[in-house]
C-alpha positions as CSV (number, residue, x, y, z in Angstrom):
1,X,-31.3,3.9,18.0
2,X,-28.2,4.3,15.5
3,X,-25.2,1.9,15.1
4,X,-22.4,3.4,17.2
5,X,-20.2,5.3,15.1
6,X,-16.8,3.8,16.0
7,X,-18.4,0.0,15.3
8,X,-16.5,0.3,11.6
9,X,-14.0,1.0,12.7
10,X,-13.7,-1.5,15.7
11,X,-14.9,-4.0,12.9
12,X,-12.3,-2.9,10.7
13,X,-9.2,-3.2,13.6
14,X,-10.3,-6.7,14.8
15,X,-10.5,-7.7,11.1
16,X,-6.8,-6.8,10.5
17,X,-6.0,-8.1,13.4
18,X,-6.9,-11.3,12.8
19,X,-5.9,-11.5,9.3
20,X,-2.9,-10.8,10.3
21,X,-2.4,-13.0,13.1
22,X,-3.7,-15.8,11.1
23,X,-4.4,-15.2,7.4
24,X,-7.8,-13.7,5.5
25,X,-8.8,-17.5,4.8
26,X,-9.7,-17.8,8.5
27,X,-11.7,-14.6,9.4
28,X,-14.9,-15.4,9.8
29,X,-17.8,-12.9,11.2
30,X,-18.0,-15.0,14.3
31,X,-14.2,-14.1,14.8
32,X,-14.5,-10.4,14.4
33,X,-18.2,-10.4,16.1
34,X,-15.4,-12.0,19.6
35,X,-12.7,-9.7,18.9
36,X,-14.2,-6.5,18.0
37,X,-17.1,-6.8,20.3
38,X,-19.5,-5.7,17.9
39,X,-22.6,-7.8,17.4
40,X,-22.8,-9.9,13.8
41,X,-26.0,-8.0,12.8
42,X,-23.7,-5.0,13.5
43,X,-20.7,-6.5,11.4
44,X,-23.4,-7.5,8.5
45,X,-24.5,-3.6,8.9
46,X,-21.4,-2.1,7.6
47,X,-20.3,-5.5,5.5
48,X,-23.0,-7.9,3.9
49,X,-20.0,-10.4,2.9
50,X,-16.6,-11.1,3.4
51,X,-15.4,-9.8,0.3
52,X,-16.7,-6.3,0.8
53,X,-15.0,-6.8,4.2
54,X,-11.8,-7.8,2.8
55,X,-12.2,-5.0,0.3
56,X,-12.9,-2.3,3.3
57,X,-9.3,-3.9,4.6
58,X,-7.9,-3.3,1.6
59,X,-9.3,0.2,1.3
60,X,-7.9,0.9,4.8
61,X,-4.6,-0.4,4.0
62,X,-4.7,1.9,1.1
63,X,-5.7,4.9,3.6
64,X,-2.7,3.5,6.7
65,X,0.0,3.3,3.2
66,X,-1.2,7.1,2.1
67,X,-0.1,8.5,5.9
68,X,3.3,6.3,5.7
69,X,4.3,8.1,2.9
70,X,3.2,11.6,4.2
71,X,5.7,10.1,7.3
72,X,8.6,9.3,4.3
73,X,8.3,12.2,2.9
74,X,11.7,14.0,2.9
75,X,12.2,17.7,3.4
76,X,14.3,20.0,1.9
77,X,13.3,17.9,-1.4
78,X,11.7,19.3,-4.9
79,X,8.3,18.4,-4.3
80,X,7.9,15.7,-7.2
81,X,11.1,14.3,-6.2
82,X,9.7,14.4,-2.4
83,X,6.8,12.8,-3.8
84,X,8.9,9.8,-5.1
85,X,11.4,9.3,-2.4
86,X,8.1,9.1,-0.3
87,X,6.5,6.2,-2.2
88,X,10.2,4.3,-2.5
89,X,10.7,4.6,0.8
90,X,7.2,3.2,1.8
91,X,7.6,0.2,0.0
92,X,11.4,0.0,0.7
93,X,11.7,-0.1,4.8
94,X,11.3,-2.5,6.7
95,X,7.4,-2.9,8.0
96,X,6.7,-5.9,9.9
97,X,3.2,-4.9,10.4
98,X,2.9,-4.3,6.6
99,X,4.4,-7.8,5.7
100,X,2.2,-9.6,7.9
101,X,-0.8,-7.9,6.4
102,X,0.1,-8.4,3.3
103,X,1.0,-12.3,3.7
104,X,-2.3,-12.7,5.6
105,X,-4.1,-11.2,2.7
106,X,-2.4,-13.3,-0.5
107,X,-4.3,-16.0,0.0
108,X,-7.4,-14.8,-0.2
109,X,-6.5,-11.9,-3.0
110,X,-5.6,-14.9,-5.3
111,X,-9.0,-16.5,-4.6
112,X,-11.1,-13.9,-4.6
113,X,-8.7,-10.9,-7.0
114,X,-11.7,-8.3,-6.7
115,X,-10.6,-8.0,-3.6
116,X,-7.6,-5.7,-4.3
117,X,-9.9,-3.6,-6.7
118,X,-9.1,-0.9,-4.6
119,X,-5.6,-1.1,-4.9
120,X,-6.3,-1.6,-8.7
121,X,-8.6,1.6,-8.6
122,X,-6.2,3.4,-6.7
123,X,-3.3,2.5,-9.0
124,X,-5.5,3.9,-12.5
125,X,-6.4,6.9,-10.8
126,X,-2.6,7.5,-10.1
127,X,-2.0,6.7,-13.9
128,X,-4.7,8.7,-15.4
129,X,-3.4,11.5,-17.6
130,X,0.1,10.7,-17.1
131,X,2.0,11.2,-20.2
132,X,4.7,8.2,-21.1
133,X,7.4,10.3,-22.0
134,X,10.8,9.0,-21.0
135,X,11.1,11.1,-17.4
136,X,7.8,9.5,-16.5
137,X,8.5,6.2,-18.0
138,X,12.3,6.5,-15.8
139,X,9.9,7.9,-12.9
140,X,7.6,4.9,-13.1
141,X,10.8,2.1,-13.3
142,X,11.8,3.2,-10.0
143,X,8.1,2.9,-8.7
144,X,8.3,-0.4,-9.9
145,X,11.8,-1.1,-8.9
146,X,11.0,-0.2,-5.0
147,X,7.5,-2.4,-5.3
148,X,9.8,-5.1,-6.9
149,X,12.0,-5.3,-3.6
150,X,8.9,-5.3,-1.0
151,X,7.9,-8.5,-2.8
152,X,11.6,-9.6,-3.1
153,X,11.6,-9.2,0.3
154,X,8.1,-10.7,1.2
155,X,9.4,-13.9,-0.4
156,X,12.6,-14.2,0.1
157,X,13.0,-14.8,-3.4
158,X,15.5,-13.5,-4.3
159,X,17.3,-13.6,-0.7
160,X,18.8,-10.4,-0.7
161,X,21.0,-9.4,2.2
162,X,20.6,-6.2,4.0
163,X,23.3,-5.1,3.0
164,X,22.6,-5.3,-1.0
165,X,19.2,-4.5,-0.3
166,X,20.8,-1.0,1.6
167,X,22.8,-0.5,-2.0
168,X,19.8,-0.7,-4.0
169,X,17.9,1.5,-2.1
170,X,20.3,4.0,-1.9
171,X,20.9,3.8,-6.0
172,X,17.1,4.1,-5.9
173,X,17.0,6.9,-4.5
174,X,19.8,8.3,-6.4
175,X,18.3,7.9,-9.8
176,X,15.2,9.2,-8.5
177,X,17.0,12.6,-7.2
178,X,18.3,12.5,-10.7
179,X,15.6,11.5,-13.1
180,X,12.4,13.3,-11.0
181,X,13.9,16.9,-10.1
182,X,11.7,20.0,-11.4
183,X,14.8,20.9,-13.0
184,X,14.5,17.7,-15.5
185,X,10.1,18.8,-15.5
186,X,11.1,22.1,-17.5
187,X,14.0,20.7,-19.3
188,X,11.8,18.8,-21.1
189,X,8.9,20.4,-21.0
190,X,6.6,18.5,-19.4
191,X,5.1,21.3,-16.8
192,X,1.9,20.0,-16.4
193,X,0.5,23.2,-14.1
């Protein structure tokens, strides 16, 4: 008889779940085996260890972050410039859900860093080919500028109010109009069709 075909996935829920309730540190198989209701053999199945669990987290975070930029995406937008807005805008808004991931999983990312070697894969892919010209190194400052103020705001650190944190967003997303439009791609020749 075959595993049940939604056991990943229940696997996969109850894991996030608890990691986010109460840190990657303290997910154990017994945990999942009570939450998801699948059996440990059936855990061990799909995930021999708790890294490649943590991994398969990370892998579905990666997957749940992909749709919420589909969701950011604005309309009515050049589609590069779409593109960027829609990654800005994922980091950028508030996401309790995504925060509480994310602080569940530090810990255990700083113990264990192949476990964000999806995010690192993800990330190279992304990079591959680009060419460092100075619309994409503009385009990739803002990238960095919006990741810069999910971790500001993960941390606190700096404390930035709501208000500034609004401003910034908004001159984000201004530069962005202004440095990614197709009009700026052929201007400078970098059509890469």
């Amino acid at each position: 008889m075959g595993r049940q075909p939604q056991a990943k996935k229940k696997v996969l829920d109850a894991s996030r779940e608890i990691v986010m309730e109460r840190g990657a540190g303290c997910l154990t198989f017994e945990q999942v085996a009570q939450v998801s209701g699948v059996t440990r053999g059936g855990i061990t199945y799909h995930f021999p260890t708790k890294q490649a669990l943590l991994q398969a987290l990370v892998q579905d975070d990666i997957e749940q972050w992909k749709e919420l930029e589909e969701v950011q995406r604005p309309a009515g937008e050049a589609p590069e410039t779409a593109e960027l807005l829609a990654f800005m805008r994922s980091y950028t808004d508030e996401n309790p859900d995504k925060r509480r991931f994310v602080t569940g999983m530090l810990g255990a990312a700083t113990l264990d860093p192949p476990i964000i070697d999806p995010v690192r894969e993800f990330e190279r892919e992304r990079l591959t080919g680009v060419e460092w010209n100075e619309r994409n190194l503009k385009i990739e400052l803002l990238r960095l500028a919006a990741q810069g103020l999910f971790w500001a705001n993960l941390f606190h650190c700096p404390d930035i109010s709501p208000e500034l944190r609004g401003r910034l967003v908004e001159v984000l997303e201004s530069l962005a109009r202004e440095w990614s439009g197709d009009s700026d791609k052929n201007s400078e020749g970098n059509n890469n069709e």
